[in-house]
N, C-alpha and C positions, 0 to 999 in steps of 0.2 A: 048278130046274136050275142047277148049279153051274157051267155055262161060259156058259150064257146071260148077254145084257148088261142092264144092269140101271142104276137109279139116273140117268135120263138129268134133265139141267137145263140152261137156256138163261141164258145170261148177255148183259145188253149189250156191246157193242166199240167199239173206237174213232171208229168212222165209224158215223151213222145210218142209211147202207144196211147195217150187220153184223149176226151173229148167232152166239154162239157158244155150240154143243149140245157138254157134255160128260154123258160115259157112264162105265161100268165094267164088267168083266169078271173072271172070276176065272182063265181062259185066253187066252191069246192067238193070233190067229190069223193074224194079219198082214197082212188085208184089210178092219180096221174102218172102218165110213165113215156116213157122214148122204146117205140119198137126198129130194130135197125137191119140192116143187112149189106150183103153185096151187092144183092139184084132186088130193082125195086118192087117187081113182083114178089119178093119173098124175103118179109121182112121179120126173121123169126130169134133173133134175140128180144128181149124185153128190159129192161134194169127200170123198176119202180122210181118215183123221183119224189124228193125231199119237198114240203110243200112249207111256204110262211107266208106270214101279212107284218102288218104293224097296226095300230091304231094313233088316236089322238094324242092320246098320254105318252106315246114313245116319239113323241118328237119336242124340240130343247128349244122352243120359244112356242110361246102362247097364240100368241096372234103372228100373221092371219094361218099358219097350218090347221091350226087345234082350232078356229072359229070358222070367220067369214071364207077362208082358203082352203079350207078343208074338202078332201075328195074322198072316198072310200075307194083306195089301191087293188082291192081284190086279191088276187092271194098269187106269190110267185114260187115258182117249181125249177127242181134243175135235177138234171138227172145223167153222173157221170158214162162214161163209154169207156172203156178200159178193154185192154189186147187189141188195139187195132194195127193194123201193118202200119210199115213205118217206110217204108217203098217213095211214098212222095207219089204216089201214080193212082191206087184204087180211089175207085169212087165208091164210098159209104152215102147209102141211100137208108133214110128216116122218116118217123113220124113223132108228132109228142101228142096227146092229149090220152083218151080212154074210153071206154066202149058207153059209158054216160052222158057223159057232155060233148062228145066226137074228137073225131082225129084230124089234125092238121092235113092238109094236101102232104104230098111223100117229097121232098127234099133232100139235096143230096152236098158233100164238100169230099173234096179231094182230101185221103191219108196226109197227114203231117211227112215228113221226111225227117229222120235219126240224124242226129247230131252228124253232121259232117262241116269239119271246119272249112271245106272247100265250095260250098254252097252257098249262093247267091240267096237272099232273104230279101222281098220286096215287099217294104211297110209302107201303108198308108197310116199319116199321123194328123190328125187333125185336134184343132184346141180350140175352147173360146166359142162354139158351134150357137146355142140357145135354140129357138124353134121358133115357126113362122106360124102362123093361124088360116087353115084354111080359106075362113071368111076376110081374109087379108084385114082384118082386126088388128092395132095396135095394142092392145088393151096389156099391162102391167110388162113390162120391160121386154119388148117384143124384138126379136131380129126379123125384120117382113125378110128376106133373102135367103134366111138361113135354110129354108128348105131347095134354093142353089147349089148349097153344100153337100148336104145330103144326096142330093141327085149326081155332084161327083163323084162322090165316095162310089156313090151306086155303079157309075161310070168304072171308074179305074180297078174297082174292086173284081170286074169282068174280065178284065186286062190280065188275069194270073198274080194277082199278089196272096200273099202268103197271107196277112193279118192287116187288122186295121188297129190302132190304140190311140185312143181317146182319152188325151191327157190332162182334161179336165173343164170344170166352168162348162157344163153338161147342159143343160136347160134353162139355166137361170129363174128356176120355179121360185126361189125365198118364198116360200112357204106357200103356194099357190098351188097345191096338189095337182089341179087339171092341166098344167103344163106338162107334167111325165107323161099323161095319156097322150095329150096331142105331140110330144118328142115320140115317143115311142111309134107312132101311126105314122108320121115323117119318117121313121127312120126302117117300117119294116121291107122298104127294098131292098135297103143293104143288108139286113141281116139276108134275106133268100138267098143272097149272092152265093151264100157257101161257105165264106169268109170267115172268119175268128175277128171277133169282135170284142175291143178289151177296154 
């Protein structure tokens, strides 16, 4: 469904009570938001989410983004979590979209755990990644494998690791807008994981 939301991922924030669910949409409907809870039966906090796009003009070389490479990004949403326990154990169960364009399936990630200098942190760090084509298409600077990667990450990410960070050299889109759609569609196992993705 092209106005359904899609692509949601949790990222850490500033503070060990935070939590920040971003999502995407190809429509906007003005009422995007993350409804959360403890129990996923009963998901009755709400925090509205912050919504943007970009267009052609906002990108810094002409061709091909702004012509023949040009996608229409649809519009991205994030919407922070704040007071969550910091225990390292509860399981915060979510949704992102809105009663317009619909609600995510209910997903859930384990509370962060407060600073403790005696705490073992298990990162997955991957770099250099790009995206594979389903139709195993080569077509503009393709990694055919790279969705092997992906399907690690998705792997270890099961394993109890804390965060994933992704340290760059993301898709390799140079200006080929439809590469972020098909990175993002590769990569939404690992976002369900639970995981903080950075």
């Amino acid at each position: 469904d092209k106005a359904a939301y899609m692509h949601g991922k949790l990222a850490r924030w500033q503070e060990d009570d935070q939590m920040m669910v971003h999502f995407q949409s190809k429509t906007l409907s003005g009422k995007a938001a993350v409804r959360y809870g403890f129990n996923a039966s009963s998901l009755t906090k709400v925090v509205p989410a912050t919504s943007r796009t970009y267009s052609r003009d906002d990108l810094c070389h002409p061709s091909p983004g702004a012509t023949w490479g040009w996608h229409d990004p649809g519009y991205f949403h994030r919407s922070l979590l704040s007071g969550l326990p910091t225990d390292g154990k509860t399981k915060v169960f979510y949704q992102y979209g809105d009663d317009v364009l619909g609600w995510s399936p209910v997903l859930s990630f384990t509370a962060t755990l407060g600073a403790d200098p005696s705490a073992t942190v298990n990162v997955i760090l991957v770099a250099d990644k790009g995206v594979s084509f389903n139709d195993s298409s080569s077509f503009h600077w393709a990694e055919p494998q790279a969705w092997m990667t992906a399907r690690g990450m998705e792997e270890h990410a099961k394993q109890g690791y804390n965060m994933i960070l992704h340290a760059g050299d993301i898709a390799y889109a140079t200006g080929i807008e439809i590469k972020w759609e098909a990175f993002e569609t590769e990569m939404d196992k690992v976002y369900q994981t639970g995981v903080p993705y950075m």
